[in-house]
VEXLUM-528148 format. One record per residue (C-alpha): residue number from 1; residue in three letters; x, y, z. Coordinates in Angstrom, 1 decimal, decimal comma. Layout:
// residues N
<k:NUM r:ALA east:X north:Y up:Z> $
...
END
This chain:
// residues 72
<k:1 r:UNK east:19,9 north:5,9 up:5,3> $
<k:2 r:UNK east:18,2 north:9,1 up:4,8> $
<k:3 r:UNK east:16,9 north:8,0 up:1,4> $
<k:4 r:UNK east:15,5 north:5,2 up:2,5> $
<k:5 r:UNK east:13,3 north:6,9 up:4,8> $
<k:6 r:UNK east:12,4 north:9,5 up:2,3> $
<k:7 r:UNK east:11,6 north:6,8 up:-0,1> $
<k:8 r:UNK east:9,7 north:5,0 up:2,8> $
<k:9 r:UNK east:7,7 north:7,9 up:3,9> $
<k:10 r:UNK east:7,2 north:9,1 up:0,2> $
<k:11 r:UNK east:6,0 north:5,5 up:-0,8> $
<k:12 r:UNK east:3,8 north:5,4 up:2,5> $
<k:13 r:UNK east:2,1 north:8,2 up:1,3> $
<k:14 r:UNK east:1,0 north:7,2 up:-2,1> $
<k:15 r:UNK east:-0,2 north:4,1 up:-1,0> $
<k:16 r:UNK east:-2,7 north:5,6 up:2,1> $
<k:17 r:UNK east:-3,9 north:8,3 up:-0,7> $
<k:18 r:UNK east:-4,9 north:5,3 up:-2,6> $
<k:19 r:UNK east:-6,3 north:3,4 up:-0,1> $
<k:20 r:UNK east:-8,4 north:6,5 up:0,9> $
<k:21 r:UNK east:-9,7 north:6,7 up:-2,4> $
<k:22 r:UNK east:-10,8 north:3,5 up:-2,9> $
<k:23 r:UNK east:-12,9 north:3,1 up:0,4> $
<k:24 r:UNK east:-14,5 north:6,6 up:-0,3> $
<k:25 r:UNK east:-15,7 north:4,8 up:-3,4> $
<k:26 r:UNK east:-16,2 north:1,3 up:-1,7> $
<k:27 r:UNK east:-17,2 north:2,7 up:1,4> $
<k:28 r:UNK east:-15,0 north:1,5 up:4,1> $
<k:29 r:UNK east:-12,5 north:2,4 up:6,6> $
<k:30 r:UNK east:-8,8 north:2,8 up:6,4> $
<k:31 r:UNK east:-6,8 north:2,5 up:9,3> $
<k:32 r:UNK east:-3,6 north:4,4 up:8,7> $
<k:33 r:UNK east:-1,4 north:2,9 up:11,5> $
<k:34 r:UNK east:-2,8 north:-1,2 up:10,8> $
<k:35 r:UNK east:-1,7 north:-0,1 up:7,0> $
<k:36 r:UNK east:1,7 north:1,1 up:8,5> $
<k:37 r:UNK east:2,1 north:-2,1 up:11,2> $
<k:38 r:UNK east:0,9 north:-4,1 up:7,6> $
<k:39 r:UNK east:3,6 north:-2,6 up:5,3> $
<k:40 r:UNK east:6,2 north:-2,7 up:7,8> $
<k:41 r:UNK east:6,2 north:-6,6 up:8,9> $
<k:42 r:UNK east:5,7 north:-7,1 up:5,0> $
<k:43 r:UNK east:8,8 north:-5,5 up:4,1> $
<k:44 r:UNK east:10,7 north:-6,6 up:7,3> $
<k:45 r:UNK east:9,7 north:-10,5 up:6,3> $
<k:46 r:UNK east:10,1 north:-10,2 up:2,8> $
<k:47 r:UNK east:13,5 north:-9,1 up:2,9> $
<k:48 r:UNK east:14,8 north:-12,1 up:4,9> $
<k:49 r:UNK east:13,7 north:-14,1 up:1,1> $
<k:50 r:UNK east:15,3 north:-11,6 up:-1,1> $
<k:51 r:UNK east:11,7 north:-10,1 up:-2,0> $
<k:52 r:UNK east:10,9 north:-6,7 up:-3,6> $
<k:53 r:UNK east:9,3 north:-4,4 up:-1,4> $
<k:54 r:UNK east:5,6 north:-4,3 up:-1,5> $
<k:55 r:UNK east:3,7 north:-1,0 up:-2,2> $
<k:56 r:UNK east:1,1 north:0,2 up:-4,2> $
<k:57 r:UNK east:0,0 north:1,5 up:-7,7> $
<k:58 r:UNK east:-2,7 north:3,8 up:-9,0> $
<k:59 r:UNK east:-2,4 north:1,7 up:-12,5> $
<k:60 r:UNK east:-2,3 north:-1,4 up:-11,7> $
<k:61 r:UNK east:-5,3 north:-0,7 up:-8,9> $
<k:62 r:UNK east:-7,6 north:1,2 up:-11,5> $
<k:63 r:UNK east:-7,1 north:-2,0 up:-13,7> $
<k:64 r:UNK east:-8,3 north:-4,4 up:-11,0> $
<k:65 r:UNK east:-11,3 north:-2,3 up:-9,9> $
<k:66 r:UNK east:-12,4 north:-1,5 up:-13,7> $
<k:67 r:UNK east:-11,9 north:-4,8 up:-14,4> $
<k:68 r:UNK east:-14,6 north:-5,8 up:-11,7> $
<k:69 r:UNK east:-12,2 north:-7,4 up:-9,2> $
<k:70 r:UNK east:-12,8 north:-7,0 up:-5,3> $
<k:71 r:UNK east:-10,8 north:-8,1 up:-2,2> $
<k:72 r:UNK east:-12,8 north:-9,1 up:1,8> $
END
């Protein structure tokens, strides 16, 4: 159990740090505890289906933006 949360809190971080860096570029606002409530009922849901838990990556998210793609 104490993994997980280290994994959970560890994985939390990396994806606010991205998500901060992106809306300094794209200029908008990142609400830390929305992105928390958002990751949460994500992974809650997802696991009732077997899913793999969502979270984010600083390749896969420089692709995308280079690559001209947006999101709202």
């Amino acid at each position: 159990m104490k993994d997980a949360v280290i994994i959970a809190i560890v994985t939390f971080a990396i994806c606010m740090s991205l998500a901060k860096t992106y809306a300094k570029k794209f200029k908008y606002m990142v609400n830390s505890n929305q992105e928390l409530t958002a990751y949460g009922a994500c992974n809650i849901i997802g696991s009732f289906f077997a899913s793999f838990p969502s979270a984010a990556s600083l390749s896969r998210t420089s692709v995308y933006v280079n690559a001209g793609g947006r999101t709202q």
